[in-house]
C-alpha positions as CSV (number, residue, x, y, z in Angstrom):
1,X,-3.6,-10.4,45.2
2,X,-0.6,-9.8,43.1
3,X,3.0,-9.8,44.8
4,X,4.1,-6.4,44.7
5,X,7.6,-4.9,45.9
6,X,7.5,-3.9,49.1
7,X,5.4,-1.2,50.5
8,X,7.2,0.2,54.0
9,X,5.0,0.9,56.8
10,X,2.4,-1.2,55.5
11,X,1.1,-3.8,58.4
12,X,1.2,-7.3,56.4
13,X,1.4,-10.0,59.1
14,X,0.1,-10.8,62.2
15,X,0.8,-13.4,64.8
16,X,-1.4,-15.1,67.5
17,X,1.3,-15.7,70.0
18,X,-0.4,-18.6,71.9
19,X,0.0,-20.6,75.2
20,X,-2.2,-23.1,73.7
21,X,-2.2,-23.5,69.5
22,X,-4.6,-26.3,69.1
23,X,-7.1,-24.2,71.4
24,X,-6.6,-20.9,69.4
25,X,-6.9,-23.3,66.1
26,X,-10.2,-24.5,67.6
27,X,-11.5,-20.4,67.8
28,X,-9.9,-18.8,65.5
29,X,-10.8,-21.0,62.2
30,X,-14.2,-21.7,62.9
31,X,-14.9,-18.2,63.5
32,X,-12.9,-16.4,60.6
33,X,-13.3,-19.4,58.1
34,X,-9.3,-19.8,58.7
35,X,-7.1,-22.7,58.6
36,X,-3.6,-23.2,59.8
37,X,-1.0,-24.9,58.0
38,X,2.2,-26.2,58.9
39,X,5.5,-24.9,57.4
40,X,9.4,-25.9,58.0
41,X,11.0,-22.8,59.8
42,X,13.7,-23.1,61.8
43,X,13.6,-25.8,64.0
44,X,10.2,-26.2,64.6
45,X,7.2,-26.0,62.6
46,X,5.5,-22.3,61.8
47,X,1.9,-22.9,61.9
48,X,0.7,-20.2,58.9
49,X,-3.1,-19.3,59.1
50,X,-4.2,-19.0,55.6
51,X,-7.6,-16.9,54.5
52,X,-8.6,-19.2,51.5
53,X,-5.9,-19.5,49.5
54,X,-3.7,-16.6,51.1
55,X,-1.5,-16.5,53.9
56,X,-2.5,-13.9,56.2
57,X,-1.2,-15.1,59.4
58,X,0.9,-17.4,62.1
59,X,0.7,-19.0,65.5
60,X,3.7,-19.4,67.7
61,X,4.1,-20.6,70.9
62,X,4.4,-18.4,74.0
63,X,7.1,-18.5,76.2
64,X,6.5,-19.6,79.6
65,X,4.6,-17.3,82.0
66,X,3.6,-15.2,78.9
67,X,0.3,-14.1,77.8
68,X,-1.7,-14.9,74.8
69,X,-1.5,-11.8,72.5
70,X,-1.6,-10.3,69.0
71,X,1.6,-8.9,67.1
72,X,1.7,-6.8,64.1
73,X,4.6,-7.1,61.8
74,X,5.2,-3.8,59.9
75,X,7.2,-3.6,56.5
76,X,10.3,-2.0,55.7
77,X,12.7,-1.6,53.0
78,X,15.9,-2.5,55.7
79,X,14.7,-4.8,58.7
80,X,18.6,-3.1,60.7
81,X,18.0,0.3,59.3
82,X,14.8,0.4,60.8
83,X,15.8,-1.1,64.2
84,X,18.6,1.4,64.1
85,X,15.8,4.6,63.6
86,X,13.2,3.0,66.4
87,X,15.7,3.0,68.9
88,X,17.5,6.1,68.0
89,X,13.5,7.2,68.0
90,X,13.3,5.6,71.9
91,X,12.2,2.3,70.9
92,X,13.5,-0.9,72.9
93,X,14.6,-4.1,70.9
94,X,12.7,-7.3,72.2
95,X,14.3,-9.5,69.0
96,X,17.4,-8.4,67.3
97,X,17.5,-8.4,63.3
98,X,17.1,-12.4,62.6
99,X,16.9,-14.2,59.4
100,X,13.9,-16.6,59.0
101,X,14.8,-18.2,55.8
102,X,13.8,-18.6,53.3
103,X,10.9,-16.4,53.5
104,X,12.6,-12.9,55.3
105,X,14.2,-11.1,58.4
106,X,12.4,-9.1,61.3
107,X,13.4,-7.8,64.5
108,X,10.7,-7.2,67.4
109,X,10.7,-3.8,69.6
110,X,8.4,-2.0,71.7
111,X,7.7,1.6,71.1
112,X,8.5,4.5,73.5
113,X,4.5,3.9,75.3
114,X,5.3,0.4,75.6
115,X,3.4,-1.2,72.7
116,X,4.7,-4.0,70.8
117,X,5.3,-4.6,67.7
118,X,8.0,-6.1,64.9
119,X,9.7,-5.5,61.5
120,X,9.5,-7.1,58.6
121,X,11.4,-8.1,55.2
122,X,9.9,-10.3,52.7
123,X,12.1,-12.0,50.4
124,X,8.6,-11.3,48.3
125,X,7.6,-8.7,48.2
126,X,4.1,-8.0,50.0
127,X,1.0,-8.0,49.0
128,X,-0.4,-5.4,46.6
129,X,-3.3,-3.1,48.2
130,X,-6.8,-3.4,47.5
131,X,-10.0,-4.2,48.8
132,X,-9.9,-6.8,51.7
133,X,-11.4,-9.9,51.7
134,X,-13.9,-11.2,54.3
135,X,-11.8,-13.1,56.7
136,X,-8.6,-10.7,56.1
137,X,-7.2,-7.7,58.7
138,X,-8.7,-4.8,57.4
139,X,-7.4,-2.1,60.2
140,X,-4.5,-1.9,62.9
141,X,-4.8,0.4,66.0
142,X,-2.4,1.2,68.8
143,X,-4.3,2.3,72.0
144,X,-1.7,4.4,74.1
145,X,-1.3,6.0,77.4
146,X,0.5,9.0,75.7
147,X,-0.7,9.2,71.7
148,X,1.4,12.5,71.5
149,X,4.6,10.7,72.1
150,X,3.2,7.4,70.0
151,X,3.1,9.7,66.7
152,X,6.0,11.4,67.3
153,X,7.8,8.1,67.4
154,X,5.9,6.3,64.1
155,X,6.5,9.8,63.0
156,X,10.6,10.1,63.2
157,X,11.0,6.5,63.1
158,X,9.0,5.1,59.9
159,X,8.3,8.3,58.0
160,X,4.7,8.7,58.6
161,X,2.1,11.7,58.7
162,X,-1.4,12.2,60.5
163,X,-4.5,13.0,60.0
164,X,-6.6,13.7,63.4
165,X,-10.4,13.3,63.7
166,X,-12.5,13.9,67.2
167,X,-14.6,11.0,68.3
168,X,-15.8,12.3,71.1
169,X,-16.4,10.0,74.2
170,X,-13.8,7.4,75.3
171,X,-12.0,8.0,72.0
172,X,-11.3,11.9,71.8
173,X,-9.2,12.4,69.3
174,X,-8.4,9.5,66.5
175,X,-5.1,9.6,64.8
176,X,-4.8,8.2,61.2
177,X,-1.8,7.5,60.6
178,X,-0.5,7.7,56.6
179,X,2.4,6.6,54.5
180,X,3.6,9.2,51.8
181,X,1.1,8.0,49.4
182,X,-1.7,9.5,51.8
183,X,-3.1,5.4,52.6
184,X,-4.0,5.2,56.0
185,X,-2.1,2.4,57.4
186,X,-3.5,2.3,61.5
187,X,-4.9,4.2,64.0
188,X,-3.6,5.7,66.8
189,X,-5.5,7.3,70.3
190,X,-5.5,7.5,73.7
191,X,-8.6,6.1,75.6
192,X,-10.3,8.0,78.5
193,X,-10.4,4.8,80.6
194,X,-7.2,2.4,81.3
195,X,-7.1,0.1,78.3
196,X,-3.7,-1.7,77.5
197,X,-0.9,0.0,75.6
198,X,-1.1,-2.0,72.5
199,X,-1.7,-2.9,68.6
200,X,-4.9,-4.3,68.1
201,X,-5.8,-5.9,64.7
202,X,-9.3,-5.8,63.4
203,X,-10.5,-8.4,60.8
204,X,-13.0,-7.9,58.0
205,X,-16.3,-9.6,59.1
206,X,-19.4,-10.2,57.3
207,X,-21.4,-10.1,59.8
208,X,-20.4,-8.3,63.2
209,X,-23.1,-8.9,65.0
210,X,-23.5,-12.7,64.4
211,X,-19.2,-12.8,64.5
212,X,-19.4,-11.5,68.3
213,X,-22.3,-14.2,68.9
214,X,-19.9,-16.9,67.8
215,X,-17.2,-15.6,69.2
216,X,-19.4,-16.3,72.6
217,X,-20.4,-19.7,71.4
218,X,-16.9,-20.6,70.8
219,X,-15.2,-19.9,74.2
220,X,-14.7,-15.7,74.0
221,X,-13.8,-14.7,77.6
222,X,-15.4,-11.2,77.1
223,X,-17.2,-9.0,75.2
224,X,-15.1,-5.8,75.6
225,X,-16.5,-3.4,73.1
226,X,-20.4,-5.0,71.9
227,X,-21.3,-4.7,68.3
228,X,-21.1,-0.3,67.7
229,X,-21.4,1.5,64.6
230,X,-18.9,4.3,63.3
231,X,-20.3,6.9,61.5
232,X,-18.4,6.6,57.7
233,X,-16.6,3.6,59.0
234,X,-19.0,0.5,59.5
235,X,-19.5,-1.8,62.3
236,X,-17.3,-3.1,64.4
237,X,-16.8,-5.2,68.1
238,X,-13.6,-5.9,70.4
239,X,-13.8,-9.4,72.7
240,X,-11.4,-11.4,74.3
241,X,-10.2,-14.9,73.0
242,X,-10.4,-18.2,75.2
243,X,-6.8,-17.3,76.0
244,X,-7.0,-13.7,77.0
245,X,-6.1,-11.8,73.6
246,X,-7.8,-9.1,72.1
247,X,-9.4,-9.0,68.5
248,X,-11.1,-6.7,67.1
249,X,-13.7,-7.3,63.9
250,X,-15.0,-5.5,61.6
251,X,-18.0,-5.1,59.0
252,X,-16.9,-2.2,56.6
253,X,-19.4,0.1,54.9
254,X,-19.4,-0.5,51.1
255,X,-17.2,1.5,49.4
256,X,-18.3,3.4,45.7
């Protein structure tokens, strides 16, 4: 895809944060047809994880005592600007406003539910939209405890709208939510049952089915949500990765 300028509220990165990188290496590429590549940042390394020829993706290191996880870097035009709207919105700031030459500056927060999730400004630009790639992250979702306040939040602090669709069951009610050019940029909803208050990134699969059986072979700790079809949507599956974090994949229906 062609460099574009950048698209605000767009989610364009995501980062394995990882107690153990040459163990998420071992799942992650195999399973995704990934690789990782190292790239001077700082003073250690940044471990990118390219999807063929594009980046998609990094792996740090966590601190200690920290989990494995996901985290979803968002775009904006003004990395400050937008700290200064998410808190004045009731965000918290987990990473103030740092440059990460030569490639942009972000800042991390956690929303007013307790979700996580940074900022981002690419010296580049971002990525144009368009159809994604097997391999790539197709979809972004924020379970909450309190979805209400979650929207109102994205809502004041980022500029975006909603569209709301019953699911019935353990979803209810699914929140879209949209940039002003109407694209649907994640989803948003709060489960029946206790799930964690977080972002969970789905990746474009070719298969789901065999994806979640590899995922087994590989070292997944658990199969949270098994292979499930959304009517309109496609087919998609939620486990747990050798280290404890979440990812979600997903087998779109073919578009016209």
């Amino acid at each position: 895809m062609d460099k574009t300028p950048r698209i605000p509220g767009k989610f364009i990165w995501f980062e394995h944060v990882s107690n153990d990188l040459q163990k998420a290496r071992a799942f992650y590429e195999p399973l995704f047809g990934w690789h990782a590549e190292s790239m001077p940042l700082g003073d250690e390394p940044y471990h990118m994880l390219l999807n063929g020829e594009q980046g998609i993706g990094g792996l740090t290191k966590a601190q200690a005592g920290e989990q494995s996880h996901w985290i979803s870097y968002m775009s904006v035009a003004d990395v400050d600007a937008g700290v200064k709207a998410a808190t004045a919105a009731g965000a918290k700031v987990t990473m103030p406003p740092t440059d990460f030459a030569p490639v942009g500056r972000g800042a991390g927060l956690t929303d007013p539910t307790g979700a996580a999730f940074c900022l981002w400004t690419s010296t580049k630009g971002d990525e144009a939209d368009g159809d994604v790639p097997v391999g790539g992250f197709v979809w972004n979702e924020l379970s909450t405890t309190d979805a209400k306040k979650a929207l109102a939040f994205y809502e004041k602090a980022f500029g975006y709208s909603h569209d709301t669709m019953e699911m019935g069951g353990e979803i209810g009610q699914y929140h879209i939510l949209k940039t002003a050019d109407d694209k649907g940029r994640g989803g948003v909803f709060q489960p029946a049952s206790p799930m964690p208050t977080m972002w969970l990134p789905y990746v474009h699969v070719a298969d789901c089915d065999a994806s979640v059986a590899k995922a087994q072979k590989l070292g997944a700790q658990q199969v949270v949500v098994p292979p499930s079809d959304i009517p309109g949507v496609g087919r998609f599956a939620v486990v747990i990765d050798p280290q404890g974090a979440p990812i979600a994949m997903l087998k779109p229906l073919p578009t016209a």
